[in-house]
C-alpha positions in Angstrom: 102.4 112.4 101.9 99.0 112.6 103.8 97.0 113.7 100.8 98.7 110.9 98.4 97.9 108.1 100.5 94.4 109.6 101.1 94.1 109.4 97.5 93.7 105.2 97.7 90.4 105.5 100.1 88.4 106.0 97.1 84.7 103.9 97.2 85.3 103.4 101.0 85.4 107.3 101.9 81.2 106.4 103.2 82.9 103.7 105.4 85.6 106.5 106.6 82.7 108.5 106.8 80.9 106.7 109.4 82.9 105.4 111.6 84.2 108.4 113.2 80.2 109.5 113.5 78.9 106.4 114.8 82.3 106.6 117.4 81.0 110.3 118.7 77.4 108.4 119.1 79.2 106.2 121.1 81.3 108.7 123.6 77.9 110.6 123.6 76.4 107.7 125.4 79.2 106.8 127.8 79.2 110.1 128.7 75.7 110.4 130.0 76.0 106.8 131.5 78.2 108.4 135.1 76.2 111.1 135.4 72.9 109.0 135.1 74.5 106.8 137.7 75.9 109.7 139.8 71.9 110.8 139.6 70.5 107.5 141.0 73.5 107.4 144.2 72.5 110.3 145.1 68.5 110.6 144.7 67.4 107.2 143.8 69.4 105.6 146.3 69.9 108.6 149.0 66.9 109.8 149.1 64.8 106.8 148.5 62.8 107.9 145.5 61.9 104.4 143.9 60.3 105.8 140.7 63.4 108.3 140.0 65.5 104.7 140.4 63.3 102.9 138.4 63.0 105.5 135.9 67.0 106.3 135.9 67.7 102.7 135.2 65.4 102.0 132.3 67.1 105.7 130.6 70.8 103.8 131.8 70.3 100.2 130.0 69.3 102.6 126.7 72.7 104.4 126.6 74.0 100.8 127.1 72.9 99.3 124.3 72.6 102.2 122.7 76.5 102.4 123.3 77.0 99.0 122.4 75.2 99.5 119.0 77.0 102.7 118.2 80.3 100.2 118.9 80.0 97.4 116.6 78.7 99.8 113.7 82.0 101.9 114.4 83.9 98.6 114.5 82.4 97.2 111.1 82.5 100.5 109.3 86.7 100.8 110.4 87.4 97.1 109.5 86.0 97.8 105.9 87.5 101.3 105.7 91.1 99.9 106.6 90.7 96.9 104.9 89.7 98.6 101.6 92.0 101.3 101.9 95.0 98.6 102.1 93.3 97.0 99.3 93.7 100.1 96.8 96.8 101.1 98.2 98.5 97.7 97.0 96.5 97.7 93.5 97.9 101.7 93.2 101.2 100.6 94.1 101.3 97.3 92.1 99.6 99.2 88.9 102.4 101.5 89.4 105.0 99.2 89.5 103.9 97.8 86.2 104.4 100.9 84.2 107.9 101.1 85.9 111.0 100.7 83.2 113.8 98.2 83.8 116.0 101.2 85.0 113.0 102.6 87.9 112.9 98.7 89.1 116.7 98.4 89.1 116.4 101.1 91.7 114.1 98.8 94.3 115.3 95.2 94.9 112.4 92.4 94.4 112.3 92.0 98.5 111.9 95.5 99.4 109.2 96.0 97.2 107.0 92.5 98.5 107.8 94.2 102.2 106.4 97.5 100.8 103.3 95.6 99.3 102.8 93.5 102.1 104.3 94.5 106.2 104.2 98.4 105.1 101.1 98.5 103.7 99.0 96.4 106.6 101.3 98.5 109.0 99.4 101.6 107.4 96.0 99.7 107.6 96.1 99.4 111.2 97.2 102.7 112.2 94.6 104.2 109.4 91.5 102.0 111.3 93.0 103.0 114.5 93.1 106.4 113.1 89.5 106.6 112.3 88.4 104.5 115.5 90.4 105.6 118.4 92.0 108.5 117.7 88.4 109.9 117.0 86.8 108.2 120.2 89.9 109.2 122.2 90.1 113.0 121.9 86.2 112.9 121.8 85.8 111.2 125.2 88.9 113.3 126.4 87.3 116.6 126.0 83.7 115.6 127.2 85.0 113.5 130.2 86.8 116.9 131.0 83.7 119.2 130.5 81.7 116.5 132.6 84.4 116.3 135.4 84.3 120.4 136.3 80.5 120.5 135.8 81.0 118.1 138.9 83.8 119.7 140.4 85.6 122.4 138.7 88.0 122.8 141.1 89.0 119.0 142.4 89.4 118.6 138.0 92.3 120.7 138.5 94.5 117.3 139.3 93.5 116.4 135.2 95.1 119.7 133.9 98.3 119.0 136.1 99.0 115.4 134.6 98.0 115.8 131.3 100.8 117.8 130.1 103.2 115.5 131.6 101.9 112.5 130.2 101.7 114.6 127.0 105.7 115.1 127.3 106.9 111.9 128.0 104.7 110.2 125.5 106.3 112.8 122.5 109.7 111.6 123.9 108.8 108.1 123.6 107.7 108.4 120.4 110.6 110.8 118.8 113.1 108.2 120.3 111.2 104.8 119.0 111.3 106.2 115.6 114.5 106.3 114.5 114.4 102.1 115.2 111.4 101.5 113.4 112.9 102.7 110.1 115.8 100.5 110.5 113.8 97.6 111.2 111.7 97.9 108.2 114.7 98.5 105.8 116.8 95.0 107.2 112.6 93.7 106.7 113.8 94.3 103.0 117.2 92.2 103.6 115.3 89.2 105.6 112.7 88.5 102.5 116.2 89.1 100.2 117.5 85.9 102.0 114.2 84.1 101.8 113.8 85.0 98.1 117.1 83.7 96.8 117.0 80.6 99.5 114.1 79.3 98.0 115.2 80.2 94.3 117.8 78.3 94.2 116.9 75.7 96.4 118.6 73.4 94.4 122.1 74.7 94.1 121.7 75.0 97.9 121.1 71.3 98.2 123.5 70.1 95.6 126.2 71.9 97.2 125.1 71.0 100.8 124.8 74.8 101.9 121.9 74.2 104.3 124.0 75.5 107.3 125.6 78.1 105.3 122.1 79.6 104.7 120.6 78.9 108.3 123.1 80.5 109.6 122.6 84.0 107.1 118.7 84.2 108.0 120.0 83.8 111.9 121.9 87.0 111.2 119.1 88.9 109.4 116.8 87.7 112.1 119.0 88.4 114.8 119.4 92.4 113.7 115.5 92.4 113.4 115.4 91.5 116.7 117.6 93.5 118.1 116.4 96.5 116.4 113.0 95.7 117.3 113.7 95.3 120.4 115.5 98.4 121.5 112.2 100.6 119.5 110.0 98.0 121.3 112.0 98.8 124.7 111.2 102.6 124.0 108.0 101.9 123.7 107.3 99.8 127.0 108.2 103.3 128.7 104.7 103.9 127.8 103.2 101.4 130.1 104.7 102.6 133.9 104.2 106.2 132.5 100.5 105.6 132.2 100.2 103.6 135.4 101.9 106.4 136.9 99.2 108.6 135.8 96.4 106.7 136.5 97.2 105.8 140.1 98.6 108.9 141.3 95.3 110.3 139.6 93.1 107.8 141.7 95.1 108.7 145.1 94.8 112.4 144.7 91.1 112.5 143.7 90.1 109.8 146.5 92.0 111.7 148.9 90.5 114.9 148.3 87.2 114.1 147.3 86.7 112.2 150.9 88.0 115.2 152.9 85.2 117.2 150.8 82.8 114.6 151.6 83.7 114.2 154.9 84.5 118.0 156.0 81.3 119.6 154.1 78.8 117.1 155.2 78.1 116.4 151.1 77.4 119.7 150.8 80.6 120.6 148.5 80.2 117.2 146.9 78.1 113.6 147.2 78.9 110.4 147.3 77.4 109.8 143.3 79.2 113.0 142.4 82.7 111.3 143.7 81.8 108.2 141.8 81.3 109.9 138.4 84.5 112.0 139.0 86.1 108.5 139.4 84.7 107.1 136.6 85.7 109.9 134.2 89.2 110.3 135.5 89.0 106.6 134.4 87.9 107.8 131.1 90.2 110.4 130.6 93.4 107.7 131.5 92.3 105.6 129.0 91.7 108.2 126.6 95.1 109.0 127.3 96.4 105.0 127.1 94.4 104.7 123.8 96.1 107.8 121.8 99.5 107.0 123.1 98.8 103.6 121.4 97.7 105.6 118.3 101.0 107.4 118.8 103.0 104.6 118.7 101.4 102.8 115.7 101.0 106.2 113.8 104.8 106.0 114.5 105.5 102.8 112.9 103.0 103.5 110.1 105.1 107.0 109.1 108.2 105.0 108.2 106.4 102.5 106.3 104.0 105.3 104.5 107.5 107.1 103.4 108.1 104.0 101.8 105.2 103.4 100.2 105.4 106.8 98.8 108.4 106.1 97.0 106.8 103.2 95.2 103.9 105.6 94.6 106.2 109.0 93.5 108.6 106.9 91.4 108.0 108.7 87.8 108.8 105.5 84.8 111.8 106.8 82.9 109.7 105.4 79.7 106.6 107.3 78.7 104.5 108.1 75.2 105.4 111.3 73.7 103.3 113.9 73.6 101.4 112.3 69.7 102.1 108.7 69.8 102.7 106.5 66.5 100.2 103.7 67.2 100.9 101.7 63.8 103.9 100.3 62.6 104.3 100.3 58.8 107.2 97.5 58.6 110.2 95.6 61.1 113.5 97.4 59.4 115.5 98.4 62.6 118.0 101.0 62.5 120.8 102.1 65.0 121.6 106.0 64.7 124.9 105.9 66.1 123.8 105.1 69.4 125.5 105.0 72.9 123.8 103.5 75.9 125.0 103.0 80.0 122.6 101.5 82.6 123.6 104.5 84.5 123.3 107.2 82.1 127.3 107.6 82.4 129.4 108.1 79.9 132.4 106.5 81.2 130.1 103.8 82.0 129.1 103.2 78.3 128.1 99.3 77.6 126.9 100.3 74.0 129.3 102.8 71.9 128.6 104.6 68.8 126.5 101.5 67.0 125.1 102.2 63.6 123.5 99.2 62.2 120.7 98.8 59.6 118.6 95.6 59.6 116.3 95.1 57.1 112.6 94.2 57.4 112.2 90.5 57.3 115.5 89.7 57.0 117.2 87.8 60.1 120.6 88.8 61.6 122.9 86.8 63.9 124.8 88.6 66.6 127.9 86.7 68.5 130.6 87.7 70.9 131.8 86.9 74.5 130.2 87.2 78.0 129.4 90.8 78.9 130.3 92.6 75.3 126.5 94.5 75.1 124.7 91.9 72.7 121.5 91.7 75.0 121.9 95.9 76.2 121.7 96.2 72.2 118.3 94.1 72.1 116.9 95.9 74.8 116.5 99.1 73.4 114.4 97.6 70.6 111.4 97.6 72.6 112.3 100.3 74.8 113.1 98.2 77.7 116.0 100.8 78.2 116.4 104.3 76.1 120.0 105.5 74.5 122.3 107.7 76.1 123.0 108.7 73.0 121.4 108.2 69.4 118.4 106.7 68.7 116.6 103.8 67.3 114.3 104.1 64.3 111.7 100.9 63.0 109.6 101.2 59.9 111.0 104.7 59.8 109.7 105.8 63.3 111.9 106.5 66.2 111.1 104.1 68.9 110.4 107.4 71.4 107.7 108.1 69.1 105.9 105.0 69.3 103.0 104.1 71.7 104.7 101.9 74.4 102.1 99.4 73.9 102.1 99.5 70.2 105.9 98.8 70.2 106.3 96.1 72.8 103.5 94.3 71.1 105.3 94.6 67.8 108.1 93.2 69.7 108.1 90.2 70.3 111.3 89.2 72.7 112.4 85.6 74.6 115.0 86.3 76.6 117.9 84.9 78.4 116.2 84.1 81.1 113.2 82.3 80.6 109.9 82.9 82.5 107.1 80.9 83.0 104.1 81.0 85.8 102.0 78.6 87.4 99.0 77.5 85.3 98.9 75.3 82.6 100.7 75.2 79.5 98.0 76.7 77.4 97.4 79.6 79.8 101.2 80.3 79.4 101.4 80.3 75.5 98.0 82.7 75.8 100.1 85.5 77.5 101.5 85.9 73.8 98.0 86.1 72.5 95.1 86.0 74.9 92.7 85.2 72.1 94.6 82.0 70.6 92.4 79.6 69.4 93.6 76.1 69.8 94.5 75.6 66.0 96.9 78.7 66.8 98.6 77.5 69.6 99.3 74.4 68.2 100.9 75.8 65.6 102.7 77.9 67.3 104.1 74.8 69.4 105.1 73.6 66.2 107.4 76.3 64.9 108.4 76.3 68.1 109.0 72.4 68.7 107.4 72.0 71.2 104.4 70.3 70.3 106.3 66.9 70.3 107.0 67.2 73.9 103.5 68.4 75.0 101.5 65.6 73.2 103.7 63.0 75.6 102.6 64.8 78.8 98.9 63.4 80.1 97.1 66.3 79.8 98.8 67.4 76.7 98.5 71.5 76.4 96.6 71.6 80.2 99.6 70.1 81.6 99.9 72.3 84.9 103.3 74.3 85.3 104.8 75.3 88.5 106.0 78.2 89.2 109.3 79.6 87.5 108.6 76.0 85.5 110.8 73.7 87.4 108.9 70.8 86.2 109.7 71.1 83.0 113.5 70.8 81.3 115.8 73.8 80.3 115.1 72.9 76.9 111.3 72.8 77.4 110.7 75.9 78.4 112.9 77.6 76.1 110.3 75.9 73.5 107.6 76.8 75.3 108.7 80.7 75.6 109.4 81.0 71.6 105.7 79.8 70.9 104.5 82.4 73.4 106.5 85.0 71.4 105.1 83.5 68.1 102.0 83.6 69.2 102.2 87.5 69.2 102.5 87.4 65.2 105.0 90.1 65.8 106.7 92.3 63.3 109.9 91.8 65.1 111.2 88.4 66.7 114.2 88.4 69.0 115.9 85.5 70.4 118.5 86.2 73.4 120.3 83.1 74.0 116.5 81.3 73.7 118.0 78.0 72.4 120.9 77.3 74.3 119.8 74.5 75.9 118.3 72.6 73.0 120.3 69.8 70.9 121.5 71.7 67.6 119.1 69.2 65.8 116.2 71.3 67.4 117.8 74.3 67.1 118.4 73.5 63.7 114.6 72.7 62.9 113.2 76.3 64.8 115.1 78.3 62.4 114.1 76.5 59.1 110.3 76.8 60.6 111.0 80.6 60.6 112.6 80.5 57.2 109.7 79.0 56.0 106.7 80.3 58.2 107.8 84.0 58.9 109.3 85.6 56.3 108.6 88.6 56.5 109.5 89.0 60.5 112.6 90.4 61.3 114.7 87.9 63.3 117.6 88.5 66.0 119.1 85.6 67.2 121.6 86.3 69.9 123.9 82.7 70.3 126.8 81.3 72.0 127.1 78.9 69.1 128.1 79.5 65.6 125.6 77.0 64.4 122.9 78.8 66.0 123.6 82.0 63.6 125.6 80.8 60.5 122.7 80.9 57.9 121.2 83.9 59.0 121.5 87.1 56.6 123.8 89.0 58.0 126.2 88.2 61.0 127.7 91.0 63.9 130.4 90.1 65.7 130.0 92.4 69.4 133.2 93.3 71.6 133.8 95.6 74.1 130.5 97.1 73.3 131.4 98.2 70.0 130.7 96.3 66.5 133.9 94.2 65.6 132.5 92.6 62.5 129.4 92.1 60.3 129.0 90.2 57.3 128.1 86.6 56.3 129.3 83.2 57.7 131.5 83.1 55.1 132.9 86.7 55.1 133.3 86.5 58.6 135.1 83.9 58.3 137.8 85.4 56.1 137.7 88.9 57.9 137.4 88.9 61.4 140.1 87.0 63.9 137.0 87.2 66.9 134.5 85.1 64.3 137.1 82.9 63.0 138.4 81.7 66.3 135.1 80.8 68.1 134.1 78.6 65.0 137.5 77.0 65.3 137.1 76.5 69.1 133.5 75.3 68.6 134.2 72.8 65.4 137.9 71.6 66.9 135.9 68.3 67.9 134.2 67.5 65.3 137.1 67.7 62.8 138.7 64.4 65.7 
């Protein structure tokens, strides 16, 4: 797990690098700075010797600033470390998200991966910059403040090697118990941003319904486990505090008791009044030492739940990847089902598709019709390879889909589906994600086709007309438009509609398929519909039910042969025969 996240320090190992150097400079100097000022007690000051003073002071405000330096270079060099580590590690795991299929990401819900990108991933920062920082210095300063202490009195050090262990113990406990908490807290992190997500999605069906108390009252519950969770890790945790103080005073009574009877009973000949005061300043040392790694501890704690989870994200291997020689041209758009099966969960008793052979010429366009949930968009989907077969395969130009480059086949592909996307910019930055290189003469066109040009040229700022986000200030219809001429803009060699003109008028709909009768010829069209009209001039028709193929044929055939065909065109056309 280590070595993988290691892998995301990259161009800031020098900044890694550094800091832990510049933080041994820096325990180096603190180091000298008791003894210095045991020295000038005990000669300077004891024995009167004004130029040793003098002398011992200029050396002491050297280590100080040469102290402080050392500091704030360790303290810039971890800032960028950490901060450029996080940096990579969200680019590795976003990069890897984006070569993840539909089936990886239907593994991870949208909210726990943002709390993976964003809580987990600074909760690794600051234990990695406290890593490099403290858990250096502390160790460091540790070890020399022990040396230090029994070159001053080996044998009143003794009280160091008695509490160290015990603080050692309980702080293992604390930290074994607290972790168990922390990952809980972190996954109901993933159910809190769940709740926010789908709040503020559909916002408006909250308000319309009047479901602002409803809602309130779901976050108070999330909330209300976070902090309940939180708080009994968090209680663990505050052990930490009285177990240090426990240290740190009983370690001040028993060296101030014993190092006065030494004083006092030897006459300062087993031990001086500066040798006391260094002893006291690096037991000091050593119990904040010991404050500052249980800290580490604890955040190293935190971060190891959130690093497992990042290492999910990071370890997850895309079900879809390029064969071993990839096809990276494709000669024509005739698709071909080879009896193919397909389940979301690779199930065969959980089969959505079953035993579909279906040949559909290049350049020709083929409707496909049939109730809620009977596999027309599954069917779609393996087109492009959004999802492979269970069973079977599908073949364009001759190719089997496997064989293709990803790339090459989704950008042969062009697909607007049921649920239409845009993102926040303007109108003409949308239609460019079809085509990033577009000239204006292109897009326009493309708008035309599409019909959307009409609408566009009535908005202010025409095709820099500013979306929001998910385009909520534009109509259903609108961005259906809008989402064809960003497919058309692709000049694909296959065009697939899913449901992408439900929401117009049939006039409209009416006018987009004559502009692809006309315009694209020789792209092969799928139009998935809900309405007859939508699909009854197309070449061929396929009535879908129970994820099987019921019926193909023309309007008219259809009409004639199949029950399913003839009674949804009966339903549909009952009021216009009134």
């Amino acid at each position: 797990m280590i070595k993988k996240l290691m892998r995301s320090i990259r161009d800031y190992k020098r900044a890694s690098v550094l800091t832990p150097v510049f933080v041994i400079l820096e325990v180096l100097v603190e180091i000298l700075i008791p003894l210095i000022m045991a020295r000038m007690i005990d000669v300077g000051i004891g024995e009167q010797e004004t130029d040793t003073l003098l002398f011992l002071g200029i050396v002491l405000i050297i280590c100080v600033i040469l102290g402080v330096c050392f500091g704030v270079l360790s303290g810039s060099f971890s800032a960028t470390a950490s901060a450029g580590f996080a940096q990579n590690l969200r680019q590795d795991m976003y990069y890897k998200i984006q070569d993840y299929s539909f089936a990886n990401i239907d593994k991870f819900s949208t909210s726990s991966i943002v709390t993976r990108l964003t809580t987990d991933v600074t909760n690794v920062q600051n234990a990695y910059m406290m890593i490099i920082r403290v858990a250096v210095r502390a160790p460091f300063m540790l070890v020399f403040s022990l040396i230090a202490s029994f070159m001053v009195n080996d044998k009143l050090s003794l009280v160091f090697l008695i509490l160290v262990p015990i603080i050692g113990i309980g702080l293992y406990i604390i930290v074994s118990k607290s972790h168990i908490y922390f990952e809980k807290v972190f996954r109901i992190y993933d159910d809190l941003n769940g709740v926010v997500q789908e709040n503020l999605t559909g916002i408006r069906v909250v308000k319309s319904f009047v479901r602002e108390k409803f809602e309130i009252s779901k976050f108070g519950r999330v909330s209300m486990k976070i902090f309940k969770t939180f708080s009994k890790a968090e209680g663990i945790v505050a052990y930490n505090m009285p177990l240090m103080q426990f240290a740190i005073y009983g370690c001040m009574l028993l060296l101030c008791w014993f190092g006065a009877r030494l004083i006092v009973l030897s006459n300062t000949t087993s031990m001086t009044t500066g040798e006391l005061s260094s002893l006291m300043a690096y037991a000091s040392n050593i119990l904040n030492c010991l404050m500052m790694l249980s800290m580490v501890l604890v955040m190293i704690n935190m971060a190891r739940a959130s690093s497992e989870r990042i290492i999910e994200i990071l370890d997850e291997e895309s079900t879809l990847k390029n064969g071993e020689n990839p096809v990276y041209k494709m000669k024509n758009g005739e698709i071909i089902f080879h009896n193919i099966s397909f389940s979301y969960q690779s199930d065969k008793d959980k089969e959505c598709l079953k035993n579909i052979s279906l040949t559909i010429p290049s350049g020709s366009t083929l409707g496909i019709i049939g109730g809620t949930g009977c596999g027309k968009s599954s069917l779609v989907q393996l087109i492009p390879r959004l999802y492979d077969t269970t069973e079977g395969f599908v073949s364009i130009g001759g190719v089997n889909v496997k064989d293709y480059d990803l790339f090459t086949l989704r950008n042969e592909v062009a697909m607007v589906l049921q649920k239409n996307e845009l993102f926040s910019g303007t109108i003409k930055e949308n239609l460019c994600w079809g085509n990033e290189n577009a000239n204006e003469d292109e897009i326009i066109h493309a708008c035309k086709l599409a019909q959307a040009d009409s609408f566009i040229q009535t908005f202010p700022d025409k095709y820099d007309t500013y979306i929001e986000q998910g385009g909520t200030n534009v109509s259903g219809g609108q961005k259906q438009r809008l989402c064809i001429a960003r497919a058309l803009l692709k000049k694909p060699a296959i065009l697939i509609l899913d449901d992408s003109t439900s929401a117009v008028d049939t006039k409209t709909d009416s006018m987009i398929r004559k502009a692809f009768r006309k315009e694209i010829p020789d792209t092969t069209k799928i139009i998935i519909a809900q309405r007859i009209s939508s699909v009854e001039d197309a070449d061929n028709i396929i009535v879908m039910d129970k994820g099987k193929i019921n019926g193909y044929g023309t309007h008219k055939e259809l009409l004639k042969t199949n029950a399913i065909y003839k009674e949804i065109y009966e339903s549909q056309t009952k009021g216009d025969d009134k």
